[in-house]
C-alpha positions, 0 to 999 in steps of 0.5 A: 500500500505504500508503494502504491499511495506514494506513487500516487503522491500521497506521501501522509499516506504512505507514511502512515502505512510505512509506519505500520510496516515498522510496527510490524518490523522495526528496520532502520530501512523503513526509518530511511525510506521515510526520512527520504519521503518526508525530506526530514532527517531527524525523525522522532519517535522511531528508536529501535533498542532491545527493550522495545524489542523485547516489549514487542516479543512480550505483546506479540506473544502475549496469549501465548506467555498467558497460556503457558503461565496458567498451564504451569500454574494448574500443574503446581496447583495439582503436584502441590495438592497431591504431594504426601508430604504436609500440606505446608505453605512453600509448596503452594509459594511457586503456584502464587507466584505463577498465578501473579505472572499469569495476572500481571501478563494478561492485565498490564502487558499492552503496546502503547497506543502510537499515532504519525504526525501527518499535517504539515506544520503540525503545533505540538502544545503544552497545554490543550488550549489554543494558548498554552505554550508552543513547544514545537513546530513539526512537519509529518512523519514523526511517530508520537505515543498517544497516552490520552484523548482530550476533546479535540486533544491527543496527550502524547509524548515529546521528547519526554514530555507531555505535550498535545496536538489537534486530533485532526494533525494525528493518524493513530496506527 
């Protein structure tokens, strides 16, 4: 689909499924292709790093991870009701601990929500109002985390910041 909206000369478009791409498959050539698409050379908010790798792995595999957690957590259950030994509490230690991971991966393991910065120029704000702070003037390709919504606001990250932009300057992924 990139392919095609870029030849069509659609280039938010193709940012957009480019980004997708990456989501699917960090590569620093997808980084490059849209840095050569939207003319800029310092893009944010696409950093590749083993801990957003690994966090990708963990999402992706998270019914999985969930799965494996609960089997083991019904087999300890089991030896641990069925040992002839006396039913003490460190045989039961290992099943609580199996039944917080299986809790914790199904509940709290979610990729963040991430949008693409696609009008040209975009107005990154400090405040959800139309006078509040300027921090940054931004044109398309931009990848930003979207942590809330606020009326016509998105809430996102800059630069280790909270920061807001218009709904309408944003295509979530």
């Amino acid at each position: 689909m990139a392919y095609i909206t870029e030849g069509m000369g659609k280039h938010e478009e193709t940012t957009l499924y480019l980004s997708k791409y990456y989501d699917l498959n960090p590569n620093p050539k997808v980084i490059s292709k849209i840095k050569a698409i939207t003319d800029q050379t310092d893009l944010k908010g696409y950093e590749i790093s083993d801990q957003a790798q690994f966090f990708k792995i963990l999402t992706d595999y998270q019914q999985e991870i969930t799965g494996v957690f609960a089997l083991l957590l019904i087999i300890s259950l089991i030896l641990a009701t069925t040992s002839n030994k006396s039913r003490k509490i460190q045989y039961y230690i290992p099943s609580i601990i199996l039944l917080m991971l299986v809790f914790i991966s199904n509940n709290f393991l979610k990729a963040p929500e991430t949008g693409v910065i696609k009008e040209s120029p975009t107005i990154i704000m400090e405040e959800p109002t139309a006078a509040g702070n300027l921090l940054a003037k931004v044109n398309p390709g931009h990848r930003v985390i979207i942590k809330s919504s606020k009326d016509i606001w998105y809430q996102i990250e800059w630069e280790g910041k909270n920061a807001f932009v218009k709904k309408s300057s944003i295509s979530r992924l």
